[in-house]
C-alpha positions in Angstrom: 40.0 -74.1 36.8 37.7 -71.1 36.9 36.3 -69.9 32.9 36.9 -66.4 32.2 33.8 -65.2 32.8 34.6 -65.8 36.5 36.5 -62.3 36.4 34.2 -60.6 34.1 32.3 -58.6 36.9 31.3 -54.8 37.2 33.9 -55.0 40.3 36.6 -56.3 38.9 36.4 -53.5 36.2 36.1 -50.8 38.3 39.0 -52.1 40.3 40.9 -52.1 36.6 39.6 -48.5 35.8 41.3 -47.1 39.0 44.6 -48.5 38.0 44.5 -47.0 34.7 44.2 -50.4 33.4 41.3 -48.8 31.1 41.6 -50.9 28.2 40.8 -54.3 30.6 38.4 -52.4 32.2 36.3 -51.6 28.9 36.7 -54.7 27.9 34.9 -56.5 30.8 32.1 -53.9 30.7 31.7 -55.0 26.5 31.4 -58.6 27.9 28.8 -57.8 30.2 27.0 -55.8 28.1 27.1 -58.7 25.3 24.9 -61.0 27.9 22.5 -57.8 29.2 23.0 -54.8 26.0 19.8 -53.4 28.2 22.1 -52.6 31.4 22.4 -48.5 31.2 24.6 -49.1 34.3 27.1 -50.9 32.4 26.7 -48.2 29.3 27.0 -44.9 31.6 30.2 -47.0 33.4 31.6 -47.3 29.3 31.3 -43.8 29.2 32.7 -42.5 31.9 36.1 -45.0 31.4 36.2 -43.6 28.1 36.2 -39.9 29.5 39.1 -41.5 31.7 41.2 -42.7 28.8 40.9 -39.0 27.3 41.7 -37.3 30.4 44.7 -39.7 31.1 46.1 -38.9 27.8 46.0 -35.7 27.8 47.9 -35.9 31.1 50.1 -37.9 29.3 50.4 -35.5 26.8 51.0 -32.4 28.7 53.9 -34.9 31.1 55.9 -36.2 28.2 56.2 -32.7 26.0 58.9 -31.5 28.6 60.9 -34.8 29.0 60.9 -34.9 25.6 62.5 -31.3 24.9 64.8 -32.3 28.1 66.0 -35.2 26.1 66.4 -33.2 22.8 68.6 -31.0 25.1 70.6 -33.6 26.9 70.8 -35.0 23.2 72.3 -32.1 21.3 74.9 -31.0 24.4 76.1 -34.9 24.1 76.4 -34.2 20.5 78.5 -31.2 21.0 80.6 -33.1 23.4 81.5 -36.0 21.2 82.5 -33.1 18.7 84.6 -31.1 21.1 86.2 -34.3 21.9 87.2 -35.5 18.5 88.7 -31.8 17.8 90.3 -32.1 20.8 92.0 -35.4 20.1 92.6 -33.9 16.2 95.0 -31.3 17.8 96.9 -33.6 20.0 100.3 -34.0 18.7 101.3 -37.5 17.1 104.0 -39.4 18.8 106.0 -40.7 16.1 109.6 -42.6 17.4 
């Protein structure tokens, strides 16, 4: 069976990077910079995944603010349904033989 390091390669991390997998991706680059801390390559391609993982989450950000005031919304109007509901069924007449 292969080692680990067998993955570890500038490719594979790029590959990781454009699938958002940043956190993999940063983390093969730190391997490869432990063995060669000399490669700027390797330290310009940490960089620019880090730049990456800002960007994404501030697209993440600006994506999830809406679904979460929809969910708020669809929320409170299930609230008010319950409510209506229970005074509904509080007016019914009782059936008493």
């Amino acid at each position: 069976m292969a080692d680990d390091n067998t993955f570890n390669t500038v490719t594979m991390a790029e590959i990781y990077a454009k699938q958002g997998l940043y956190d993999k991706a940063a983390e093969i680059y730190n391997k490869l910079l432990e063995h060669d801390p000399d490669r700027n390559d390797l330290i310009e391609a940490l960089s620019a995944l880090e730049k990456m993982r800002v960007e994404a989450n501030k697209d993440l950000k600006k994506r999830l603010v809406p679904l979460f005031s929809e969910w708020l919304d669809l929320m409170l109007c299930n609230n008010r349904m319950k409510l209506l509901e229970r005074l509904k069924d509080a007016r019914k007449p009782l059936n008493i033989i």
